[in-house]
C-alpha positions as CSV (number, residue, x, y, z in Angstrom):
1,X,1.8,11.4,-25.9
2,X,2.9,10.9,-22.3
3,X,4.8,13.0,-19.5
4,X,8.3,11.6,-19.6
5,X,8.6,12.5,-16.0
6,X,5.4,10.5,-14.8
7,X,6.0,6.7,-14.9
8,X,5.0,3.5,-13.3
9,X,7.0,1.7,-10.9
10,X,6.3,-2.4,-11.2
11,X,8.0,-4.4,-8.2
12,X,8.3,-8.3,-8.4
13,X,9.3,-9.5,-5.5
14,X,10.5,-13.2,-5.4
15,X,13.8,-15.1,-4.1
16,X,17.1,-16.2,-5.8
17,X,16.6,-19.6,-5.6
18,X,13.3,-19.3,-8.1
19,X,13.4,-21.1,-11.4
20,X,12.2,-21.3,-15.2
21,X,13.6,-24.0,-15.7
22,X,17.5,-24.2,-15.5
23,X,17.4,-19.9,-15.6
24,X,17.0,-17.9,-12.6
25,X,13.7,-16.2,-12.2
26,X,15.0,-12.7,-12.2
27,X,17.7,-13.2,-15.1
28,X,14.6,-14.2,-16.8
29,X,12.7,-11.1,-15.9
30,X,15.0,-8.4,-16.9
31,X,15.5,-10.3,-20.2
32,X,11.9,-10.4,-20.9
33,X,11.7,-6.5,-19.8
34,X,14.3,-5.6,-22.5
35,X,12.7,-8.1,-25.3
36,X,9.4,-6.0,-24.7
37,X,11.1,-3.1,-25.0
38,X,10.3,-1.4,-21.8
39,X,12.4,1.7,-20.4
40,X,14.7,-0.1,-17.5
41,X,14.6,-2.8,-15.5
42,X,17.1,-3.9,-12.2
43,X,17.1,-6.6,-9.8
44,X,17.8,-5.8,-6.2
45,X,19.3,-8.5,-3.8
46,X,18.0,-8.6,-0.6
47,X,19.6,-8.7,3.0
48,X,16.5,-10.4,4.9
49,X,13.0,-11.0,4.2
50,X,9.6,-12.8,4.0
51,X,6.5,-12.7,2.4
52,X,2.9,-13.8,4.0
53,X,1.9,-14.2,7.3
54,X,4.0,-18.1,7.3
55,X,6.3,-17.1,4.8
56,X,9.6,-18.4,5.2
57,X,12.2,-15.9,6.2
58,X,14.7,-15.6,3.3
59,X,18.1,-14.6,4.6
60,X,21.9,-15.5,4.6
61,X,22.7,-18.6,6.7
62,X,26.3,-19.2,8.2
63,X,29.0,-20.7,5.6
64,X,26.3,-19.7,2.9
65,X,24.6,-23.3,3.4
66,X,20.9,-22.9,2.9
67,X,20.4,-19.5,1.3
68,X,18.4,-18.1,-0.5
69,X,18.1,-14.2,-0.1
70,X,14.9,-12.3,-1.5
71,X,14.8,-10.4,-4.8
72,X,12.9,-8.0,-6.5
73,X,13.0,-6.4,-9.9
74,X,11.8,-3.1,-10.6
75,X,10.6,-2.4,-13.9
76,X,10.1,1.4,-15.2
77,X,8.0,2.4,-18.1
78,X,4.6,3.9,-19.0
79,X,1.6,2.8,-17.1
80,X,0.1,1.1,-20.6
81,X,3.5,-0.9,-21.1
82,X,4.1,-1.9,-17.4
83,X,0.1,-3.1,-17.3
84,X,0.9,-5.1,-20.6
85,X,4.3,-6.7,-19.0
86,X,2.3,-7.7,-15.4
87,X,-0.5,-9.8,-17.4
88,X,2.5,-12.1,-19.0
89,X,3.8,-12.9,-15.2
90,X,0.4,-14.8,-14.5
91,X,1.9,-18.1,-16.2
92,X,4.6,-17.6,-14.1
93,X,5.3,-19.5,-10.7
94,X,7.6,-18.3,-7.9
95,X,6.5,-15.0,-7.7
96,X,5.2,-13.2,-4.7
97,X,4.3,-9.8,-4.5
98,X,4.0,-8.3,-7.4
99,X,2.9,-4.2,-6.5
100,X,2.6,-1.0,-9.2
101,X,3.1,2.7,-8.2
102,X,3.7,5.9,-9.5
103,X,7.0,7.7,-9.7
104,X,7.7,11.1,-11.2
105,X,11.7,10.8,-12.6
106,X,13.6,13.3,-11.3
107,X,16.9,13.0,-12.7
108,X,18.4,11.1,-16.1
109,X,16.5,10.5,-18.7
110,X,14.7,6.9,-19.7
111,X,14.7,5.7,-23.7
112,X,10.8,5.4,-23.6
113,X,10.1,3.4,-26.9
114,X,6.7,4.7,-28.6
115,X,4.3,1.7,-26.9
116,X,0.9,1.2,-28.6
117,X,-1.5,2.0,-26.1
């Protein structure tokens, strides 16, 4: 049994103009999320950003020509199911930064599935 108030924090930080194919990276993300079952997932759009010392700076360009803003998803669960959900994302390309933290939930509750650990 686990604390519902301590959870794991996954980020996954890419950009809007990643692919799987003819999906967008983080449609595909969140839909893979809620397939495993995990508690929540959201993808946050970016104003401005870059990743690695020559990354390219991902931001919104005048009459929108050129963008391609940075992303990341935030996954919540237990630290067992978001462990499991990070080792599927190695096949994957276009994704940066992928970082894990704890969180304690203060407020609202999450529909934690019983995960096998």
């Amino acid at each position: 049994m686990h604390d519902d108030k301590q959870m794991m924090l996954l980020r996954i930080y890419t950009d809007e103009n990643a692919h799987i194919g003819d999906k967008r990276l983080v449609d595909e993300l969140v839909r893979m999320a809620r397939t495993e079952g995990l508690a929540g997932a959201t993808a946050l759009r970016g104003r401005l950003g870059f990743g690695g010392r020559k990354g390219a700076v991902h931001q919104h360009h005048s009459l929108g020509v050129g963008d391609n803003m940075p992303m990341v998803v935030e996954i919540v669960d237990t630290e067992p199911a978001v462990r499991r959900f990070a080792q599927t994302l190695g096949d994957l390309h276009h994704i940066g930064l992928v970082t894990l933290e704890r969180v304690e939930v203060l407020h609202g509750s999450l529909p934690i599935a019983e995960h096998p650990e």
